[in-house]
C-alpha positions as CSV (number, residue, x, y, z in Angstrom):
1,X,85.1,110.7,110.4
2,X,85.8,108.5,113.3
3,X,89.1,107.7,114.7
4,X,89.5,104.5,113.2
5,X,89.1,105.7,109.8
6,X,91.1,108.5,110.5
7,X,94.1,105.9,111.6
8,X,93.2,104.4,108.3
9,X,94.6,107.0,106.3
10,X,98.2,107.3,108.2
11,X,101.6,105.5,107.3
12,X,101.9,102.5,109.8
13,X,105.8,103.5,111.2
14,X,108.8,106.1,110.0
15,X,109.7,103.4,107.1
16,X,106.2,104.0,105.5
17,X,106.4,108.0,105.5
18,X,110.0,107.4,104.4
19,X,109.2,104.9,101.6
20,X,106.2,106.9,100.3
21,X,108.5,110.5,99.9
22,X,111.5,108.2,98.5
23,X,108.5,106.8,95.7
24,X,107.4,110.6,95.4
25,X,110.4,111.7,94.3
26,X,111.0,114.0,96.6
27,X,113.5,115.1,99.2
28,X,112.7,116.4,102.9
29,X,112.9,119.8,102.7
30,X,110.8,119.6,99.8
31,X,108.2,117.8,102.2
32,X,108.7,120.2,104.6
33,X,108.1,123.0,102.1
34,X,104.7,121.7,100.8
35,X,103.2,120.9,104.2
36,X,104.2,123.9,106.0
37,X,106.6,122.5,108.3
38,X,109.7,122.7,109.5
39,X,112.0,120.3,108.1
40,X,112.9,119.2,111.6
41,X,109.4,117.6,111.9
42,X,109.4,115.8,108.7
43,X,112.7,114.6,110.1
44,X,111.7,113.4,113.7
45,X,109.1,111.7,111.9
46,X,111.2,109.8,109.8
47,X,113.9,108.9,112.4
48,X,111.3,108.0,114.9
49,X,111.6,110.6,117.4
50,X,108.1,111.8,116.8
51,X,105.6,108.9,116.8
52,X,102.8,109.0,114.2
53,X,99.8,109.4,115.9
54,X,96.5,110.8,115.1
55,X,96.5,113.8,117.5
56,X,100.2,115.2,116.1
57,X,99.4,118.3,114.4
58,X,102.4,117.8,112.3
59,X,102.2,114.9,111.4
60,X,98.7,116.2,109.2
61,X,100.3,119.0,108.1
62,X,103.0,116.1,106.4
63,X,99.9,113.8,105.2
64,X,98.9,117.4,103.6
65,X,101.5,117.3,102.2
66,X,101.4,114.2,100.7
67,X,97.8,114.7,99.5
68,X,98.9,118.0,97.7
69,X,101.2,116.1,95.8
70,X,98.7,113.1,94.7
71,X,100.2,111.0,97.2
72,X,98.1,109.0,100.3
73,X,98.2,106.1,102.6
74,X,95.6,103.2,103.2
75,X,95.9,100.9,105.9
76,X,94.4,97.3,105.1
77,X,92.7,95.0,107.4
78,X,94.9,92.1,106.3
79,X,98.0,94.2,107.8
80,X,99.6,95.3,104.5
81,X,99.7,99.3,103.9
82,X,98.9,100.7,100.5
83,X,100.4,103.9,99.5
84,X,99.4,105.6,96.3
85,X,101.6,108.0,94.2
86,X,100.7,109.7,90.9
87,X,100.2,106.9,88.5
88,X,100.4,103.9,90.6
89,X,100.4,102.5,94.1
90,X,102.6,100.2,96.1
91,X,101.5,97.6,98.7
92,X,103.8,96.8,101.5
93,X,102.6,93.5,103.3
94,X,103.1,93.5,107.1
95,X,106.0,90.6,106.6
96,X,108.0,92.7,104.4
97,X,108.6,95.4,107.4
């Protein structure tokens, strides 16, 4: 898997991870708990003081996470994000940010 498609797969900014454990239905230690984290990490990465990049460790440990729980992320070329729970998925266009 290349880069790209690897960036692909990854909530755009803090309000996309947030959004996605919000439509979960589940809270951040509960995150934390299914990704193997500390809950500090899942909480830098929401407030933004751990940027969401594709070399952070953590930050695939979260996306884990999210995957154990039927939950992922899709990046589209025309700027909007998709993020799919159990059930349904949401799309957040780029001017709703």
């Amino acid at each position: 898997m290349s880069i790209e498609q690897l960036e692909m797969q990854l909530p755009r900014n803090k309000e996309e991870l947030r959004a996605a454990r919000f439509l979960a239905g589940i809270t951040q230690v509960e995150l934390a708990e299914v990704s193997g984290v500390n809950i500090n990490t899942v909480q830098a990465y929401e407030q933004g003081s751990l940027e969401i990049h594709w070399q952070r460790r953590g930050l695939f440990a979260v996306i884990q996470g999210f995957r154990s729980l039927g939950v992922s992320f899709q990046r589209n070329y025309d700027g909007s994000s998709t993020i799919t729970i159990p059930s349904h998925a949401v799309t957040i266009r780029k001017e709703d940010k």
